[in-house]
N, C-alpha and C positions, 0 to 999 in steps of 0.2 A: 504493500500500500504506500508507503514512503516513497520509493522507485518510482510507482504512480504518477504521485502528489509532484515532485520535482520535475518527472518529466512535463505536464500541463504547464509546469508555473514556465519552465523552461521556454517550452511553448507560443506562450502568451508571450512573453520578453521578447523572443525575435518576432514573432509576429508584429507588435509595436514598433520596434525598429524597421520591420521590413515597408508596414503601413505610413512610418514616417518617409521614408527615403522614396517611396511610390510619389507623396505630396510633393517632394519638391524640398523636403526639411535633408538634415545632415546629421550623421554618428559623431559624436565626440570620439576623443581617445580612449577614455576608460570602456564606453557603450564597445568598444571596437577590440577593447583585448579583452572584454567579454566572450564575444565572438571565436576570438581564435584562439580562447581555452577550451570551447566545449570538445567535449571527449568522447561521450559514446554515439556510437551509429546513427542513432533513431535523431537526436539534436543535429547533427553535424546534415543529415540527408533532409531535415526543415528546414535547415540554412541554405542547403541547394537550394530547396525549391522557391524560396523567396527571394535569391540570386537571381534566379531564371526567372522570374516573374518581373525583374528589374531589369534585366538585359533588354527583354520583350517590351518589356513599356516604354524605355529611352531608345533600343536599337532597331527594333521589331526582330524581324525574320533574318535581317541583312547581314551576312559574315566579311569583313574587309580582309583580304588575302594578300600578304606583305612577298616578296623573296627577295634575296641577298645573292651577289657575285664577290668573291672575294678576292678584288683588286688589285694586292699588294698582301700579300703569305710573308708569315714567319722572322724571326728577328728581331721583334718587337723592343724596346726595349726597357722595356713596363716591367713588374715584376709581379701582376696580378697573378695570384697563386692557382686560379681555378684556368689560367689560361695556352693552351697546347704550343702557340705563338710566341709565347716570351722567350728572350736570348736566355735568362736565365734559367731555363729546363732544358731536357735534352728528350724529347715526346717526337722524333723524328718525321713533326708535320712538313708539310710541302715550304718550301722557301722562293720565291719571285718577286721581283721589283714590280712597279704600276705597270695593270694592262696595258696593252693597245685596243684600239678602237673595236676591232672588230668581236674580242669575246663579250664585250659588253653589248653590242647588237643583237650577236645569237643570244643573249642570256635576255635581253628583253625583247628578241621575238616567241621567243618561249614562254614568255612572262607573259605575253598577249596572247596566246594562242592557248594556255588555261583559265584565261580572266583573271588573273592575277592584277591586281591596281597599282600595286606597286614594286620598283625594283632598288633596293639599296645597294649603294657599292661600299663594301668596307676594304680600310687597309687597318693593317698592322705594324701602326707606329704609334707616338706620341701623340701627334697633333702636326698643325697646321701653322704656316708661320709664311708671309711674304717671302714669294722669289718665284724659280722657274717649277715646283715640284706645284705649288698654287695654282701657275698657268695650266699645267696640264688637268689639273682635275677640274679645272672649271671647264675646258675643251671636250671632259666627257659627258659632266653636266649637261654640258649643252647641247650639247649632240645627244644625249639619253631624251631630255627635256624638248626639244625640237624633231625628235623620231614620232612622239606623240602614240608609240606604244604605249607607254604604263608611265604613270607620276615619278618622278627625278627622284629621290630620297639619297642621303648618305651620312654615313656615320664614320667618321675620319679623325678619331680622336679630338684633343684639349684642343682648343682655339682661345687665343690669347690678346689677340690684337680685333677691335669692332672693323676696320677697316677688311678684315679676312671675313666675317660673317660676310659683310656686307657684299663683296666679292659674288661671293658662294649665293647669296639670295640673287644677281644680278644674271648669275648663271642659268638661272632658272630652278635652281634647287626649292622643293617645296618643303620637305622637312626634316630635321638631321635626327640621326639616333645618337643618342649621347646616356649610355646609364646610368644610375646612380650607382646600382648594386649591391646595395644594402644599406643599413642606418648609418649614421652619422660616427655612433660609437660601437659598430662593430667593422666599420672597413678599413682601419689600419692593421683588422688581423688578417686581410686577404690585399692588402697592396701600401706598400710603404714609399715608392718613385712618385706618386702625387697623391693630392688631399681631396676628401670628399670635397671642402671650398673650391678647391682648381674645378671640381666638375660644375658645381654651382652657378661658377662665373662664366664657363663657356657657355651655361644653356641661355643665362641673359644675357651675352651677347648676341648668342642665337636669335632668342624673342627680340631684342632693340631691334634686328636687321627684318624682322619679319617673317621670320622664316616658322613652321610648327617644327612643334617637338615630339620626339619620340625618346621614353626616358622610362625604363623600369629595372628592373634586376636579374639577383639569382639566389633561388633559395636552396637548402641543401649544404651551405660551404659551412653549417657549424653552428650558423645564428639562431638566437631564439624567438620564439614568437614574439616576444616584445621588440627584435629588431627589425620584423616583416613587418608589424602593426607600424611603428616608427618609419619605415621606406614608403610606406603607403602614404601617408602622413607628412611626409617632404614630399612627394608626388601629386600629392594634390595642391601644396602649397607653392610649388615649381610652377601649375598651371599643365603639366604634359599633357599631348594629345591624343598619343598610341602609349600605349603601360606595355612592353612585351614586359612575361614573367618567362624566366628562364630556369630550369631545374641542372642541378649539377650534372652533370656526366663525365663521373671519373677520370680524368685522362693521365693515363701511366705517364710518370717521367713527370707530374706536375704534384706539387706539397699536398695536394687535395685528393690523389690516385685512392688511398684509403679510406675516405670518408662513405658512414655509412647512406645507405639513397636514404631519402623520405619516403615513408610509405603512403601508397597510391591517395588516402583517405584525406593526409593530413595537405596533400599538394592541392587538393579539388578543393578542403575548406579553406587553406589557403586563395585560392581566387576567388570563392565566392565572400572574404571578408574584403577582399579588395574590393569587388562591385560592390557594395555595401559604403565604403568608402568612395568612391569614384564610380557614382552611381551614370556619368553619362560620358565618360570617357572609353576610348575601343583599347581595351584589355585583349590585348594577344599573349597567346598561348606561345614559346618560338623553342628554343633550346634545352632537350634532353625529356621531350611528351612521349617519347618513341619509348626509349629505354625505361622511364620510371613510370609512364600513366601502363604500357601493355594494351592490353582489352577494353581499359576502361578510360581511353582517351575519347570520346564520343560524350562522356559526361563532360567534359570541359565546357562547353554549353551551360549546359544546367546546373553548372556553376556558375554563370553569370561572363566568360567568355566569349568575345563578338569580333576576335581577329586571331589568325593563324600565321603562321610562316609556313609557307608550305615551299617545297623543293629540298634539297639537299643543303646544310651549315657548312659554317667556313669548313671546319675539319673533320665533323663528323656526317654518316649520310641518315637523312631523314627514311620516314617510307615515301612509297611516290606517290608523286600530285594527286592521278588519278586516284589511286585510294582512298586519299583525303576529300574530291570531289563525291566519290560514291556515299562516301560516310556525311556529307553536308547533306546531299539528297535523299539517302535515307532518313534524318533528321526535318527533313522540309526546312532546311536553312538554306539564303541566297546568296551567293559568293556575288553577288552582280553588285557591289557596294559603289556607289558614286561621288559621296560626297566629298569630294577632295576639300575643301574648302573647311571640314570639319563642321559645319554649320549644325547640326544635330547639338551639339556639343551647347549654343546657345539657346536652343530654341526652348519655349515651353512645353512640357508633355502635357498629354490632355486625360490624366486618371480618373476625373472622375470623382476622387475621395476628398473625400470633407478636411478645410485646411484645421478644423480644430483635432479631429482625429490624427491628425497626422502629425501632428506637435503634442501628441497625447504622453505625458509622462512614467516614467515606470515606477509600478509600486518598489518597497522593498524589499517583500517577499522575492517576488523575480530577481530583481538583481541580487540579494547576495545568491539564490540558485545558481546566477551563472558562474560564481567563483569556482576555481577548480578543485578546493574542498569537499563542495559538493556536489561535485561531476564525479 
């Protein structure tokens, strides 16, 4: 009967919160690492479902479908511990200077030929700084950007100087990825060569030049839910536009080879506490759904997920497109996403629900239910 009683009150708590965030209202912090202490099944699978009921009401049906070409391999000289690319591991990934023109063609005639919206180029360096290595990536830009295949995106490390965003938006670039990758105080334990601030100030210089942002993480490298609630939480405060959430995948030869995965359960409540929090932002699913979701990558949805990366990662390979297309259609999801302009992102939803309900406050029976005490 106890078990019962806690699960209802449980319940009702997210219900409130799911009711509030339908209105158009917001999760504080605490309402939020509520969320992503609940423990057992029956709680965590009502959390999906009022994710999904959030997706649907800010994004409907619409899935926005990202893919990446990886520019510029290996060398890096970053010291990010979760990553195959850095000089300092010896993970025997591929190593090549900036493409040329034409594999960026084939990669975004491919990119058009499964409706994919968009094509990011990454390289594996530092960042960006005036001179001739500038000129050439705006040259691909533009040429990405003037093919009129798939929307320009890239993600090319720190940028330092506003003169280089500015650049980069003139190229036609419409929006950079730039991650955070975790809280503030848990990412000196996965990268010590720059400061969560260096990322900070690239992504406003990003925004001064105009350009949208694409800015989420990775979970898995060690941090606790108080530093995923915490990333969520600079992510919404950033303004980002695209959230990819990234799951670890081990890569031999890097400080991170032995860490344990997350299990399937806790990755899915993970996103759906981030739609919760970034109720109308497009939360993509991108790095290591393959290896750690298995079978149960189709829930990402109903978690409250509304973009993919589909194609193959810088180092690792995805499953293929078509699979991912068959699994949107089974779902009745529409990869035909158009809004480049993000404009959803401002618009009002039309729920329906009562704005006094929706600012309804939690008794405190429910809240302390949701402490992990009593989970």
């Amino acid at each position: 009967m106890i078990a019962d009683e806690i699960d209802t009150i449980l319940s009702r708590r997210i219900a409130v919160l799911g009711e509030r965030v339908l209105g158009g209202g917001q999760v504080d912090r605490e309402e939020a690492m509520d969320l992503f202490q609940l423990e057992h099944r029956a709680d965590i699978f009502d959390l999906l479902a009022w994710a999904n009921r959030i997706r649907e009401t800010f994004k409907g049906n619409k899935i926005h479908l990202c893919s990446i070409v990886n520019a510029k391999a290996g060398g890096c000289s970053e010291n990010c511990k979760f990553c195959s690319q850095s000089s300092f591991y010896q993970t025997g990934a591929p190593k090549y200077g900036f493409v040329d023109p034409e594999p960026v063609f084939e990669a975004a005639e491919e990119a058009s030929r499964q409706g994919v919206t968009a094509l990011g180029l990454v390289a594996a360096w530092k960042g960006l700084n005036e001179g001739p290595m500038l000129d050439e990536v705006c040259d691909r830009i533009r040429e990405l950007s003037e093919g009129g295949k798939v929307r320009a995106d890239a993600s090319l490390g720190l940028i330092k100087e506003q003169a280089v965003a500015n650049r980069l938006k003139a190229a036609g670039l419409e929006c950079y990825g730039h991650n955070l990758e975790s809280s503030r105080r848990f990412f000196p334990t996965h990268c010590t060569t720059h400061t969560f601030d260096d990322r900070l100030r690239t992504i406003q210089l990003l925004r001064n030049a105009g350009i949208k942002i694409c800015s989420g993480g990775i979970i898995g490298m060690g941090e606790t839910r108080e530093d995923r609630c915490d990333l969520a939480f600079s992510l919404r405060e950033v303004g980002a536009n695209v959230v990819p959430i990234n799951i670890l995948n081990p890569i031999q030869g890097t400080p991170f080879e032995k860490n344990i995965p997350l299990e399937p359960l806790e990755i899915l409540k993970t996103i759906a506490c981030f739609r919760f929090i970034l109720p109308r932002k497009e939360i993509m699913i991108a790095g290591g759904r393959t290896v750690n979701l298995r079978d149960m990558q189709s829930l990402i949805f109903m978690a409250g997920a509304s973009a993919l990366m589909v194609g193959n990662y810088l180092t690792t390979v995805n499953q293929p497109v078509e699979k991912d297309l068959q699994m949107l259609r089974d779902l009745g999801l529409d990869p035909s996403w158009d809004k480049h302009e993000f404009v959803d992102q401002e618009e009002l939803a039309l729920t329906g629900i009562d704005a006094t309900a929706a600012r309804q406050p939690i008794d405190e029976d429910a809240r302390s239910a949701m402490r992990p005490s009593a989970v």
